[in-house]
N, C-alpha and C positions, 0 to 999 in steps of 0.2 A: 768901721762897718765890718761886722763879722764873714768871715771867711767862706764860701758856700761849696761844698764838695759833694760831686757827683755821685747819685744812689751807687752801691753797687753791684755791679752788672751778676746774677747768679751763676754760676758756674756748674753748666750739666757735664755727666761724665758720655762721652763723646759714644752714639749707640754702634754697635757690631755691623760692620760694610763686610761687602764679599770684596775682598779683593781684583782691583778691573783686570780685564782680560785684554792681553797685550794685542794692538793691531798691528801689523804691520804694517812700515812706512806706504805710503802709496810713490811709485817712481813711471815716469814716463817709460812710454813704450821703447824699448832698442830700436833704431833705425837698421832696416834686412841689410844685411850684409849683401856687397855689390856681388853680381855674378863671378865663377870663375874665369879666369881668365880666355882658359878652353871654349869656354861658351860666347865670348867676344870672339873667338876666331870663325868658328862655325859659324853665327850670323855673317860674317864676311862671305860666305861660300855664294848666297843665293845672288849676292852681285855681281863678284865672279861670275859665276852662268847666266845672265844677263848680258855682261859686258864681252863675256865670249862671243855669244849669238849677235850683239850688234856689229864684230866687225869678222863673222867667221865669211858671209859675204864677199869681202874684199878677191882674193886671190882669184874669185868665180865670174866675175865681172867678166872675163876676158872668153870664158866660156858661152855667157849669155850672150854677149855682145854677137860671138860670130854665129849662134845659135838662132838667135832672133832679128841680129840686124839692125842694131840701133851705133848712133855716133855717139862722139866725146860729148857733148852737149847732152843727150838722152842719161849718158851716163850719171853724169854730174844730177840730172832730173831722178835719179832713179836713190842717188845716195839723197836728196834733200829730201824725198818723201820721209827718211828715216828721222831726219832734224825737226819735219814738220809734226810728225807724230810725239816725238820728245817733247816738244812745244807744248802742243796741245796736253799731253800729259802734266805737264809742270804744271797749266794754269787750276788743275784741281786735286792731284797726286798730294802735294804739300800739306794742304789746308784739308782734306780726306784723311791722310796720316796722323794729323795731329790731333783730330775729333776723334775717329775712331779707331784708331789703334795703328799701328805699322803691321801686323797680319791679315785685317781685311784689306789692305790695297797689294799686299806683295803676292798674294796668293792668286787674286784674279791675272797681276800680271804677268807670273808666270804659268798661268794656263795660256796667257796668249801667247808668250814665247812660244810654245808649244802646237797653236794652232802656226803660228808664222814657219817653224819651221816645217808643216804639213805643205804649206804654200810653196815656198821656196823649191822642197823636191819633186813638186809636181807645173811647176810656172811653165805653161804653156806660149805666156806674152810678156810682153812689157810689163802689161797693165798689172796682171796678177803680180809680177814681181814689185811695181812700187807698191799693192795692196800690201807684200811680205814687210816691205822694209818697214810700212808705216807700222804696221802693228809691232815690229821690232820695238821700232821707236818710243809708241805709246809705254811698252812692256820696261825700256829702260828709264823712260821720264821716271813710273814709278819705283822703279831700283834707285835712281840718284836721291828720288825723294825720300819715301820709307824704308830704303833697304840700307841706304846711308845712315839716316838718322837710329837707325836699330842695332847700327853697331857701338853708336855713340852713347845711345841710352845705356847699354850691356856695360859699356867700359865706365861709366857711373865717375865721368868726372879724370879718368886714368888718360894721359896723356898717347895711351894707344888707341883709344878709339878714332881720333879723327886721322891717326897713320895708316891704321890699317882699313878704316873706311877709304881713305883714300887710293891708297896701294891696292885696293880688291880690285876699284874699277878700273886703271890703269893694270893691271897684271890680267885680267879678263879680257880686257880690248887686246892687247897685246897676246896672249895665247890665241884666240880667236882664227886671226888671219894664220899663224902656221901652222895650226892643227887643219884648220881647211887645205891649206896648202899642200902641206907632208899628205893628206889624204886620198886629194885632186890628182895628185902623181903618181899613185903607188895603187888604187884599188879604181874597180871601174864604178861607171855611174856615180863620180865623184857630185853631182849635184844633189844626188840621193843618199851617197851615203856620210856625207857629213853633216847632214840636217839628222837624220837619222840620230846620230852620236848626240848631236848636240842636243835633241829633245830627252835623249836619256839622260843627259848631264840636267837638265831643266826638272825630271823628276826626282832625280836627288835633292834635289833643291828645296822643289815642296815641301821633303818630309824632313828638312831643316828647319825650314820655318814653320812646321806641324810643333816640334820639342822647341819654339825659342823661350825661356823663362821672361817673357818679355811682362809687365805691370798691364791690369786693364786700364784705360784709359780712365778718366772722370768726366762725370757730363758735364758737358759743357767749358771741358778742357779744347785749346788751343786757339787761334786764333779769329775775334771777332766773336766768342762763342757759337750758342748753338743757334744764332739769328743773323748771323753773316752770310754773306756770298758763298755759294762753293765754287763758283767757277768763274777765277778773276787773275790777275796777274800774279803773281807770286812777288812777296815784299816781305820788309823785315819792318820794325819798330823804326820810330822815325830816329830815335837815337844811333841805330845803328846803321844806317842809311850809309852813312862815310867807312865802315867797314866795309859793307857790299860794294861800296866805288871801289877801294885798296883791291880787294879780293879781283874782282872786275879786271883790273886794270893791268892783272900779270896774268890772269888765266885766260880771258878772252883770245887774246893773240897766240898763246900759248898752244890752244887746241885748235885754233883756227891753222895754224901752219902742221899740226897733226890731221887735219881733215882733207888738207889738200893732198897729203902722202896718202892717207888711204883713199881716197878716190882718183885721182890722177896717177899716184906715184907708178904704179903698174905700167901708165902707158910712157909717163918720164923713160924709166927703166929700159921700156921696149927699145925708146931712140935710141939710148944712151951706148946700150950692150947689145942692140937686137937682139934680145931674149925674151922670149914668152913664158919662161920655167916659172909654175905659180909657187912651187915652194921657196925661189928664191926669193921672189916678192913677198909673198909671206914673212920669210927670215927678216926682209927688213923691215917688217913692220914688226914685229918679234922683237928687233933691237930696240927700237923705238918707244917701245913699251917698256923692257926691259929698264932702258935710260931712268924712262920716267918712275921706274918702281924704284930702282936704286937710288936716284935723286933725293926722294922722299926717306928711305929709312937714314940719309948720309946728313940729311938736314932736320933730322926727326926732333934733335932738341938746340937746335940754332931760334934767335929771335924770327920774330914772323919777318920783320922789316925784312933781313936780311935774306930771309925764302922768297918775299918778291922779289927782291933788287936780283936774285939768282935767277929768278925767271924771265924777268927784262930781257938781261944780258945774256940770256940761254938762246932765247927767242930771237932776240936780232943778230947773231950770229948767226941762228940757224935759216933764218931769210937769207944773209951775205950771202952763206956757204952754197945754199941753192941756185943765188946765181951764179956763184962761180960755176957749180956744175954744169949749168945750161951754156955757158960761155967755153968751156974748157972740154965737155962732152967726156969726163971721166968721172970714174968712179967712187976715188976719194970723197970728193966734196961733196958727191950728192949720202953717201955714207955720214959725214959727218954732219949734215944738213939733218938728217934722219935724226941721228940720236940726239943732236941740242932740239930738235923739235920734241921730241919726248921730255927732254930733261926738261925744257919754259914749262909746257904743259905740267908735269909731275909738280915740279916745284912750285906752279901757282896756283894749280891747284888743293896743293896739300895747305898753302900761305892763308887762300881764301876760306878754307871749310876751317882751319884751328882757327883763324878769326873769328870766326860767326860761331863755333858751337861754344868757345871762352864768353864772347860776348852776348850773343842772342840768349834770350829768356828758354829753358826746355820745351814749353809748349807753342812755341814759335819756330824749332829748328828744322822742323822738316820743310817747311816754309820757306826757312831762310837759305838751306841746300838747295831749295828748288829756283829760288829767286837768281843765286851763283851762278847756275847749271845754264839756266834760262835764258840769262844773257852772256854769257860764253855761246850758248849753240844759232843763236842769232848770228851772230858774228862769223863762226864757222861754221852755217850753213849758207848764210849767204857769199861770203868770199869765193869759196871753191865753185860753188855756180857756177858766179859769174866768170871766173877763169876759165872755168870748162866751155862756155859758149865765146869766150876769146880766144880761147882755142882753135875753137871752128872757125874763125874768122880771120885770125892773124898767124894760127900754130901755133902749136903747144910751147915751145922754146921761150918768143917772146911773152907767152902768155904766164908761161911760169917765171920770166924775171919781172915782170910788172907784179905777179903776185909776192914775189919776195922781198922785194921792196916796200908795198904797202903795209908785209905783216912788223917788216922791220922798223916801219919807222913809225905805224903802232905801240908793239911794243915800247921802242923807244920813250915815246910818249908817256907810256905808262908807267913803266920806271922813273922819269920826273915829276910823276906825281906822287908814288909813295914814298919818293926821298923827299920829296917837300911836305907832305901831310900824313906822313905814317910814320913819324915821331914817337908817338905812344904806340906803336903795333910791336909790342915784346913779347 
């Protein structure tokens, strides 16, 4: 069969193209470079003057008291208004921050620091004074919620955001009572003129968080989107639920034996020394704060586990040492009682918030700050109450060794749980 080969194909000579015009590559956008560092600091400030204003109070108690006429029991009623407003702030501060931004809730709150301390230098009664504390309150629920989380956002991940969110509001609460104090003793109308100061500290503030380089939100950013509750408990992802226990379980106690020093410790003090000097008491709360700030930058890059387990054992010492002091009526032990109650506190707190902002989702975190905060101030607002009306009942002596026992053996408690189930908290 003969052989059959394909026609063949003509061959044009190929016509004159223009030359293509080069495109360049197409490449994804840069991710912004994280803030300066500077600018992490600064968002820190408007907490500070928050957490100043919530314990600049403290040394003035003793003022009002003989002023107005109220007991250890009234007292104790007059520091919970401040827990009760914190409360109430967390159940919507959170979940408000993470919708709409962390500047529309810090802004409003520090206008009301600002009306609280209008209150404060003119408290004719009681009443107006727990009206002060509660708006204190409300003003720093949203500092822990949005003014926390805003330093965490700025630090973009940087293992300083959740040290120095932490450190603001412990070195805040802690300035607070000695600047009241050093004030109360040295210029008159010390009810007047420390609120005074304090609300000009509150306007520097504003115009902190006027300049923060902070991202706008996205609709229907944060938690439950934009068809959820706004005003409900504050909670984290059900995954991270056994963080918020860990977190929980060294800071709760921690702050609760910090609550009973600023609300009692003043009148401890009195028995102790018979002294009324408010900048002493100031001073140690001053320490106490101190403790907790140094705490935190000394444990800044240890495991978390190990920042609880320091909290535990900070904490139930600093119950022990309380009762020694009540038993022995000097001054050592209730000094050292002071500063391991700052150091539980610092250290569980700084344990629980690097937990939650490692593990919680970004648009959950202000949330999940508020949910830590939440049940710590549960805990220590109702503790000191109650000691304060067992006070009235049985005296302050027995009243504070039955309180340092419960906080210690809390704690306790809680230390065996994050050595059993905080295995992975590194």
């Amino acid at each position: 069969m003969p052989e059959t080969r394909p026609a063949p194909v003509p061959v044009t000579a190929p016509a004159a193209t223009t030359p293509p015009t080069a495109t360049p590559p197409t490449t994804a956008p840069l991710p912004a470079a994280p803030p300066p560092t500077r600018e992490v600091w600064f968002a820190a400030w408007p907490v500070v003057a928050l957490f100043i204003l919530s314990n600049a109070a403290m040394p003035l108690y003793a003022v009002w008291q003989r002023q107005l006429g109220f007991r250890s029991g009234t007292l104790t009623l007059v520091y919970a208004a401040y827990v009760a407003g914190l409360l109430g702030a967390l159940l919507v501060a959170g979940v408000a921050a993470d919708r709409l931004g962390r500047k529309p809730v810090l802004v409003p709150a520090l206008l009301l620091g600002i009306v609280a301390c209008l209150l404060y230098a003119t408290a004719p009664s009681v009443a107006v004074l727990v009206v002060a504390r509660l708006l204190t309150g409300v003003a720093t629920g949203a500092a822990v919620s949005a003014g926390m989380a805003a330093v965490t956002d700025l630090a973009a991940g940087r293992r300083t955001g959740p040290l120095l969110a932490s450190a603001a509001m412990v070195l805040g609460a802690g300035i607070g009572p000695v600047l009241a104090g050093v004030l109360s003793e040295t210029v008159p109308a010390p009810t007047v003129t420390v609120f005074v100061v304090e609300a000009a500290l509150l306007v520097t503030a504003l115009a902190v968080v006027a300049r923060m380089p902070l991202p706008p939100r996205r609709a229907g950013a944060g938690a439950s989107g934009p068809s959820g509750s706004w005003v409900r408990l504050p909670a984290v992802p059900r995954d991270n639920r056994r963080h918020l226990a860990l977190g929980l379980a060294a800071f709760a106690p921690g702050i609760s034996a910090t609550a009973f020093v600023l609300s009692l410790g003043p009148s401890l003090l009195s028995g102790l020394l018979g002294t009324t000097n408010r900048a002493l008491a100031g001073g140690l709360a001053l320490a106490m704060f101190l403790a907790a700030t140094g705490v935190q930058f000394a444990l800044g890059r240890r495991a978390v586990r190990t920042v609880l387990l320091t909290a535990g054992g900070a904490t139930v010492s600093a119950g022990l040492a309380m009762v020694a002091a009540v038993h022995t009526g000097t001054l050592p032990p209730l000094i050292a009682a002071v500063i391991l109650a700052g150091a539980g506190q610092g250290a569980g707190q700084l344990g629980g918030l690097t937990l939650l902002s490692r593990e919680v989702p970004a648009t959950r975190r202000a949330e999940a700050n508020a949910a830590l905060n939440a049940g710590g101030y549960v805990l220590a607002g109702a503790l000191p109450v109650a000691d304060g009306y067992l006070s009235d009942a049985i005296g302050l002596p027995s009243a504070a060794t039955t309180f340092g026992l419960a906080v210690a053996a809390l704690a306790a408690a809680g230390a065996v749980l994050v050595a059993v189930r905080g295995g992975d908290a590194r």
